[in-house]
C-alpha positions in Angstrom: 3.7 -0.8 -67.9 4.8 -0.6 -64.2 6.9 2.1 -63.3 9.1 2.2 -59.8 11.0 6.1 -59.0 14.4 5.6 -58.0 16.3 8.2 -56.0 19.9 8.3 -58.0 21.0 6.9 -61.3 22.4 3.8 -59.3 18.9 2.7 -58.6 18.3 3.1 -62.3 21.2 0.7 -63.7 21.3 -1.7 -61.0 18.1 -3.2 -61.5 17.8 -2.8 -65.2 21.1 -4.6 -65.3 19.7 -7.6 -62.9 16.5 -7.9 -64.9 18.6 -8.5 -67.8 20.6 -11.1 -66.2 17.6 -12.8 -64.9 16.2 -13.2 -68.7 14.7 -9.6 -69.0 14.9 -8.1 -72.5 16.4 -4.5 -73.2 13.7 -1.9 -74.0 15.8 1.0 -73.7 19.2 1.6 -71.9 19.0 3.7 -68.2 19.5 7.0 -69.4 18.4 10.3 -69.8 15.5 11.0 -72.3 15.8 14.6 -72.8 12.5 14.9 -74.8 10.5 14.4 -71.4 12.9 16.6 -69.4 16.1 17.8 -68.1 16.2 15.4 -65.2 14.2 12.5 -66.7 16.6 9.3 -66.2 14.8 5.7 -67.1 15.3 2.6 -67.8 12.9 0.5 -69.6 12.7 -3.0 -69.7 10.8 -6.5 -70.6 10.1 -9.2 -68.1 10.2 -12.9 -69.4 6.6 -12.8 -69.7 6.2 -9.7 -71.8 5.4 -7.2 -68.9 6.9 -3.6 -69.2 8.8 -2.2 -66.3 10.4 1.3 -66.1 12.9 2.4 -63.1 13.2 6.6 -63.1 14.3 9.5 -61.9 11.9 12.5 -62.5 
């Protein structure tokens, strides 16, 4: 899994949202995950190969 910090929630959405457009497949809404943190945000995602990618706020 790749994983790219973003510096606001924006970051987060925009590219999860253009990954999915681009043929991406949903691995977990941008969001926070409040079992890693308080200010944990992610996204998680699956390239059309099969790759994992995360965008996040930590």
């Amino acid at each position: 899994m790749v994983a790219f910090k973003a510096g606001n929630q924006k970051r987060v959405r925009d590219p999860h949202a253009a990954a999915l457009a681009a043929g991406g497949f949903n691995e977990g809404q941008p969001g926070f995950r409040d079992s890693y943190g308080p200010h944990f945000h992610v996204g998680y995602l699956r390239d059309p190969q099969g790759n994992k990618i995360a965008t996040l706020i930590l």
